[in-house]
Backbone as numpy.savetxt, mean C-alpha at the origin, in Angstrom:
# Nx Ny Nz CAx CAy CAz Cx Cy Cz
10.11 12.08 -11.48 10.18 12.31 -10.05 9.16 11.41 -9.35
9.19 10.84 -8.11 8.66 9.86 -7.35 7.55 10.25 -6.82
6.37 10.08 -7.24 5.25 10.71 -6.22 5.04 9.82 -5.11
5.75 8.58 -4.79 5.04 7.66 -4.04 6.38 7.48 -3.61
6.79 6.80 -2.55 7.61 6.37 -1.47 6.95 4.65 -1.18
7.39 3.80 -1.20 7.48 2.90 -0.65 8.70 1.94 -0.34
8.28 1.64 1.44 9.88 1.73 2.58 8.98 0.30 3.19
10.10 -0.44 3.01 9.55 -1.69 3.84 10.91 -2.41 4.81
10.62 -2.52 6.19 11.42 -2.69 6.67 12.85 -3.94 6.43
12.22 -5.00 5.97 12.81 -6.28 5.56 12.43 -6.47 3.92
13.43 -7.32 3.31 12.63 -7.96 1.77 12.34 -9.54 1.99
11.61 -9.80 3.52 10.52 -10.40 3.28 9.64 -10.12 2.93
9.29 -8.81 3.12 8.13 -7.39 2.81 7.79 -7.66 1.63
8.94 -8.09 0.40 8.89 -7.87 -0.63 7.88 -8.21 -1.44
7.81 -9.73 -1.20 6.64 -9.93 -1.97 5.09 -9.44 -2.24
4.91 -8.80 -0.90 3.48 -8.31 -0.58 3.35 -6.45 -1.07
4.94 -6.22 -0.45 5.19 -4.66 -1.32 5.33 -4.53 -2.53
5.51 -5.75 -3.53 5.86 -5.76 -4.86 4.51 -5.46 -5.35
3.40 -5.98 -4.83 2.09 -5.73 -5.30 1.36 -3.98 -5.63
2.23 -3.59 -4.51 1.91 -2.24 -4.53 2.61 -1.43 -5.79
3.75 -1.92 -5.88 4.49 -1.40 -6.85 3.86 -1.38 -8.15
3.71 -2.63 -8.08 2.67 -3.10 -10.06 1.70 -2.51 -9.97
0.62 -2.07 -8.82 -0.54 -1.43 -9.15 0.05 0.19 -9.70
0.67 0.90 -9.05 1.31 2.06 -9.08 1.24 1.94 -10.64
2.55 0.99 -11.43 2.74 0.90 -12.66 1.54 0.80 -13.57
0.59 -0.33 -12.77 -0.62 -0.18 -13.71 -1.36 1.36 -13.74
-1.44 2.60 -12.88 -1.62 3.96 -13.24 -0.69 4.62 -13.10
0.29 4.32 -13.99 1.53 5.30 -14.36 1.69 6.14 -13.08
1.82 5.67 -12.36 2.44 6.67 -10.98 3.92 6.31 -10.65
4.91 7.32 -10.88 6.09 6.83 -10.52 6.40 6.76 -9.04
6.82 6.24 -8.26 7.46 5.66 -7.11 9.00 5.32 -6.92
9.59 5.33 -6.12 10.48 4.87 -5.50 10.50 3.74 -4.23
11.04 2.39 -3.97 10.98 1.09 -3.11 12.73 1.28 -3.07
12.08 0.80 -1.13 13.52 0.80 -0.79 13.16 -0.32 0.19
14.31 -0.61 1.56 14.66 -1.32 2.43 15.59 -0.50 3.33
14.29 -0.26 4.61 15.37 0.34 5.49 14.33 -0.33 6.87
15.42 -0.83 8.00 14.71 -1.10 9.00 14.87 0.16 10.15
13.68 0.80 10.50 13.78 1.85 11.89 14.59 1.57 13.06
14.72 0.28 13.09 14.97 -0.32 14.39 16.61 -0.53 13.63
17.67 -0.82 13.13 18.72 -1.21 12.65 19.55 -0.33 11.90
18.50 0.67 11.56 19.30 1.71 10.72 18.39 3.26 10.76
18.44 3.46 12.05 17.64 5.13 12.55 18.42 6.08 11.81
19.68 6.31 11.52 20.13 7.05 11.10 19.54 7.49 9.27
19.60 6.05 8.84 19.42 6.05 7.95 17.71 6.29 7.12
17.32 5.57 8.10 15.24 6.08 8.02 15.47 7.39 7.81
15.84 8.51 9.50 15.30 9.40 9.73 16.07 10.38 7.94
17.03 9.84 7.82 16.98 10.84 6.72 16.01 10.70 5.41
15.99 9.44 5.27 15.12 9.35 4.13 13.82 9.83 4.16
13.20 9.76 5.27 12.03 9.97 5.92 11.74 11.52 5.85
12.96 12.40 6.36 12.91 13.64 5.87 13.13 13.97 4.31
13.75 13.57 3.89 13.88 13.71 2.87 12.87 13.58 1.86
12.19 12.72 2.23 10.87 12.54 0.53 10.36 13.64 0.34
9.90 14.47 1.07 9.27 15.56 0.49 9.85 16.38 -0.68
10.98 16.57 0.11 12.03 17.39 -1.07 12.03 16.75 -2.09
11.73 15.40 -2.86 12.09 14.69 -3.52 10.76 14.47 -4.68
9.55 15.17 -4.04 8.36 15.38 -4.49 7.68 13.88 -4.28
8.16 13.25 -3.33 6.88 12.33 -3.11 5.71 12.88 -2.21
4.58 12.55 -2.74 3.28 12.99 -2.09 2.88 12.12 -0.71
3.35 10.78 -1.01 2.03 9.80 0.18 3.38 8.80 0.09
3.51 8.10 1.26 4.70 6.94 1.64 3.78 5.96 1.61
3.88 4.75 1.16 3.50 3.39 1.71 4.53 2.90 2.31
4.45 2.22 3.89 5.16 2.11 4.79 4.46 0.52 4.80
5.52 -0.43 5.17 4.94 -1.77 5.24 6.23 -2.71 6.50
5.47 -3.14 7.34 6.29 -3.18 8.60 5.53 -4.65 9.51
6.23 -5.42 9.61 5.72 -6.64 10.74 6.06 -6.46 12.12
5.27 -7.62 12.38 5.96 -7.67 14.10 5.69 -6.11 14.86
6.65 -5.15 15.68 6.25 -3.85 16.41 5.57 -3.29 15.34
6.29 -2.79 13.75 5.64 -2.82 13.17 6.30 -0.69 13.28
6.86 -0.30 13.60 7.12 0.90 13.75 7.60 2.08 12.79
7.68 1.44 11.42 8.27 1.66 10.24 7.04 3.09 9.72
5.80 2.64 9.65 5.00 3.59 9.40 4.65 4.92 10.36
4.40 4.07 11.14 4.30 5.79 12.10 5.71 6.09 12.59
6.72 6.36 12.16 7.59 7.34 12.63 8.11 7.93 10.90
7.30 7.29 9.64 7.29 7.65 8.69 5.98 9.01 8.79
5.20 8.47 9.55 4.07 10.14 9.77 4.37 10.60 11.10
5.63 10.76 11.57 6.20 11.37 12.60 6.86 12.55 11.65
7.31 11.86 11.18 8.58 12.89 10.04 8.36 13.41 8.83
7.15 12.58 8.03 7.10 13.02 6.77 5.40 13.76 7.02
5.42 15.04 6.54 3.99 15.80 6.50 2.97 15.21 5.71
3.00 14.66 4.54 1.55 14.33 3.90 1.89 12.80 4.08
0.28 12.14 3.71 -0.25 10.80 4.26 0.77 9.80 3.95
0.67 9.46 4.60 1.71 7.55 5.01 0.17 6.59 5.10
0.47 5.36 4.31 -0.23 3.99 4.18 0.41 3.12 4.99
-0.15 2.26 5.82 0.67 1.64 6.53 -0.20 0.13 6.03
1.00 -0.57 5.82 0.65 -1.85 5.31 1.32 -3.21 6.45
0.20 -3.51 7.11 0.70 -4.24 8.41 0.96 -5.70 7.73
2.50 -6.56 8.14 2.78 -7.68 6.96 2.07 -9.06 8.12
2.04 -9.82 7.38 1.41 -11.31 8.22 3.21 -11.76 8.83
2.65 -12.20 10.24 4.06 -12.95 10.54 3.83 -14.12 11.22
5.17 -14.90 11.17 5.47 -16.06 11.86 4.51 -16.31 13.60
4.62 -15.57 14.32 4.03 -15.76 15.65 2.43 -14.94 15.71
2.25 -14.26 15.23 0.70 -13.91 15.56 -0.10 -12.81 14.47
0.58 -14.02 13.15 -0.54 -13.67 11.78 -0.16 -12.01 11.40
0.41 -11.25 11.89 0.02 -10.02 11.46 -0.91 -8.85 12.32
-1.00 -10.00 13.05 -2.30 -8.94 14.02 -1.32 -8.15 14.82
0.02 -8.07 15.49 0.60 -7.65 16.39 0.72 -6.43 15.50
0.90 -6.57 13.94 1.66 -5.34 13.47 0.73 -4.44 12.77
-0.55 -4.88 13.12 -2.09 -4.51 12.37 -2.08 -3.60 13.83
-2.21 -3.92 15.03 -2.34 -3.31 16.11 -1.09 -1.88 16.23
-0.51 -2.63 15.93 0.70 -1.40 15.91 0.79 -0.26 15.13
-0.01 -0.14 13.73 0.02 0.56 12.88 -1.48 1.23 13.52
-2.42 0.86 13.44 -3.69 1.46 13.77 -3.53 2.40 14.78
-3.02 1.89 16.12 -3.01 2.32 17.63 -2.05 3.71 17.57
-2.21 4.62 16.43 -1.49 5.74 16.81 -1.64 6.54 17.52
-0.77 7.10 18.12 -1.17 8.62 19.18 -1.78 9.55 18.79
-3.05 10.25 19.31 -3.25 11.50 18.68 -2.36 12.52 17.83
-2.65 13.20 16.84 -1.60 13.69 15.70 -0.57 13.15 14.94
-0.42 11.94 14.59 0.20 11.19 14.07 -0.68 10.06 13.03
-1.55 10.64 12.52 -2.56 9.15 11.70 -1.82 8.60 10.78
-1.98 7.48 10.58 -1.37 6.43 9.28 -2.69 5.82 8.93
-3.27 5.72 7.49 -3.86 4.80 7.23 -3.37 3.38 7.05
-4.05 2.38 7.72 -3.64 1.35 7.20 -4.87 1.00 6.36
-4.16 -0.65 5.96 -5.52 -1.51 4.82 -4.58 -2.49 5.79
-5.53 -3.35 5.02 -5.50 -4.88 5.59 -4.07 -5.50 5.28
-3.99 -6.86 6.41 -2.41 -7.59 6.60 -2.58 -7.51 5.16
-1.29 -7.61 4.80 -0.73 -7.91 3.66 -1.46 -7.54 2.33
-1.87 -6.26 2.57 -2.68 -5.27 1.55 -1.82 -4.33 0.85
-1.11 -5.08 -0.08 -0.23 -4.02 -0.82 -0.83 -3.28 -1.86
-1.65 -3.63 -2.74 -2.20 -3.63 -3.89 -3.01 -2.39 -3.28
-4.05 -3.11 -2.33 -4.78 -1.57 -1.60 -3.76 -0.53 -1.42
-3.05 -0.64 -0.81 -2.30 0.33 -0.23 -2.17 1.42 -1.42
-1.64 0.73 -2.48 -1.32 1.61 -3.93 -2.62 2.30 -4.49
-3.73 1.59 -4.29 -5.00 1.72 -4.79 -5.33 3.32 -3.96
-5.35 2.99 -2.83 -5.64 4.58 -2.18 -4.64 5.26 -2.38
-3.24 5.25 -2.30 -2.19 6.11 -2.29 -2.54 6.91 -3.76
-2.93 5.81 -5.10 -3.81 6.76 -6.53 -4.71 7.37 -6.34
-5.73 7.10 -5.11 -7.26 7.81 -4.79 -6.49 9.13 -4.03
-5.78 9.17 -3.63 -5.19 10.24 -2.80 -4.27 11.41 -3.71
-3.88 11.02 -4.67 -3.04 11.50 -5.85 -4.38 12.19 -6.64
-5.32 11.41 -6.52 -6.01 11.49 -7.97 -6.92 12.79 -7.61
-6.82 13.55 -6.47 -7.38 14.53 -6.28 -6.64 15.76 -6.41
-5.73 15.60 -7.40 -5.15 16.66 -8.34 -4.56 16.73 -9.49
-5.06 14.80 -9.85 -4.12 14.86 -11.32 -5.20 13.88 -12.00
-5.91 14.70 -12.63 -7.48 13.90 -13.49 -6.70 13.05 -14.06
-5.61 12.63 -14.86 -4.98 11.55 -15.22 -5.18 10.29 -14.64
-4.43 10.26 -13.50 -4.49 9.36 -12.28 -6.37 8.98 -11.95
-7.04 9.99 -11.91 -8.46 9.86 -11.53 -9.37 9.06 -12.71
-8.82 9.41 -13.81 -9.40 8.61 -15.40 -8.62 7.63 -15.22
-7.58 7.03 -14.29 -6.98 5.50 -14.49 -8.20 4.84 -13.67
-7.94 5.24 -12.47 -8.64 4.76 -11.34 -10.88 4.48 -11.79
-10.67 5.37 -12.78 -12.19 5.06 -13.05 -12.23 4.03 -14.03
-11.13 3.41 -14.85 -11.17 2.69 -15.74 -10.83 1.11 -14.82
-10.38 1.15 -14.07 -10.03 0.24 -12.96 -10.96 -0.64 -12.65
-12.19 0.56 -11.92 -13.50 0.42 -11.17 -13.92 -0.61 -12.04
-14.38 0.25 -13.40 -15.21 -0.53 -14.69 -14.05 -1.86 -15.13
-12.89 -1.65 -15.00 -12.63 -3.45 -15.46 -12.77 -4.51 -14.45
-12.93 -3.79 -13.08 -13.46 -4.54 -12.00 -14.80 -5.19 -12.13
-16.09 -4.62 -12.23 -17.08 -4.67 -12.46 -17.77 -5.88 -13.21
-16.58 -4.91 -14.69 -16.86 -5.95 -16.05 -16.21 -7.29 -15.93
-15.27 -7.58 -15.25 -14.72 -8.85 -14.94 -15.78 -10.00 -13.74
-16.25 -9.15 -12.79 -17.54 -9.92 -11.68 -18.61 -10.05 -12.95
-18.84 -9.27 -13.48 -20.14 -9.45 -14.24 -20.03 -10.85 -15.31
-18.81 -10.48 -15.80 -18.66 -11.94 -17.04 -18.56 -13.31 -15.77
-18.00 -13.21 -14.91 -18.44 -14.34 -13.99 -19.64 -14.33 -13.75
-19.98 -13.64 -13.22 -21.77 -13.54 -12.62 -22.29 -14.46 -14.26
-22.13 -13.84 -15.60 -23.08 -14.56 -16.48 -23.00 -15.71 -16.96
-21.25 -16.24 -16.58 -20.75 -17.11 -17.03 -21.86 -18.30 -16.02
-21.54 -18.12 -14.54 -22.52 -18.64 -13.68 -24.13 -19.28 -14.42
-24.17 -17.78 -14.73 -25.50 -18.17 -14.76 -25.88 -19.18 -16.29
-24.85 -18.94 -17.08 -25.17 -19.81 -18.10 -24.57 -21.61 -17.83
-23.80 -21.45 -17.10 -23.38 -23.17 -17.43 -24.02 -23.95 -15.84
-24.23 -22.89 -14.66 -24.99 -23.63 -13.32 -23.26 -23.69 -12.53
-23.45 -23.48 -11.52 -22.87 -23.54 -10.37 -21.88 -25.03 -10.47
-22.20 -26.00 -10.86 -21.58 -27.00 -10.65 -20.64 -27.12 -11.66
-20.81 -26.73 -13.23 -20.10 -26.98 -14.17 -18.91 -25.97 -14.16
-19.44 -24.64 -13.32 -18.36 -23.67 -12.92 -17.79 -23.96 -12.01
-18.04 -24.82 -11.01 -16.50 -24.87 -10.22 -16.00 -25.97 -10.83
-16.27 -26.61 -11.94 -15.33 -27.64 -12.20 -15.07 -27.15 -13.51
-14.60 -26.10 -13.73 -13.99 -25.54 -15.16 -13.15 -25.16 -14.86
């Protein structure tokens, strides 16, 4: 069963929503990815939109350019947290749809992360999971530490060969 929802309006989306997907996979969180635009197919959102719950998804990642309206009418309709992942576009970088996701009305919050933050998006949607399934919470701590341990072997690598021989390796 799908604990995660992720709805992206276009599969230009795709590439940046695909990221979210693989992190998911990297802590065994099952999900469901679809393609539905709010604006082209209302009929078809509003059901899905109602629908996840029943379906046992916990948290939507919503990923939307331009108005950008895909996420908040996903936390119009669906009760627990929506991620809103604002995409970079053609006329003004992403910021129009960064503005659009943030600027919600009172009682309606969406978190967003940054343009074209899929990977985050998944990353909290597990931090948000992981506060009831120590599984998920022992992925996410093993994460941290291969994060860490990966800066650190750079950091020593640095320090053993000098700055110059490392950017030209």
């Amino acid at each position: 069963m799908p604990k995660v929802g992720i709805v992206m309006g276009s599969d230009s989306d795709l590439k940046v929503m695909s990221k979210a997907a693989s992190m998911l996979e990297k802590f065994g969180i099952d999900y469901e990815m679809t393609i539905i635009s709010a604006h082209r197919m209302p009929d078809t959102f509003f059901e899905w939109a109602r629908a996840a719950e029943g379906k046992g998804i916990k948290v939507i990642i919503a990923g939307a350019g331009m108005a950008a309206h895909l996420p908040g009418m996903c936390a119009a309709l669906f009760p627990m947290p929506v991620i809103g992942v604002p995409m970079s576009g053609k006329n003004l970088d992403g910021m129009d749809a960064l503005y659009s996701i943030v600027q919600m009305p009172p009682g309606i919050p969406v978190a967003t992360v940054a343009i074209d933050g899929g990977m985050n998006a998944a990353i909290l949607a597990a931090k948000i999971l992981s506060t009831s399934d120590e599984t998920v919470l022992k992925k996410l701590k093993d994460y941290s530490e291969e994060m860490k341990n990966t800066v650190q072997a750079k950091a020593d690598k640095l320090n053993e060969i000098g700055y110059e021989a490392y950017l030209n390796n």
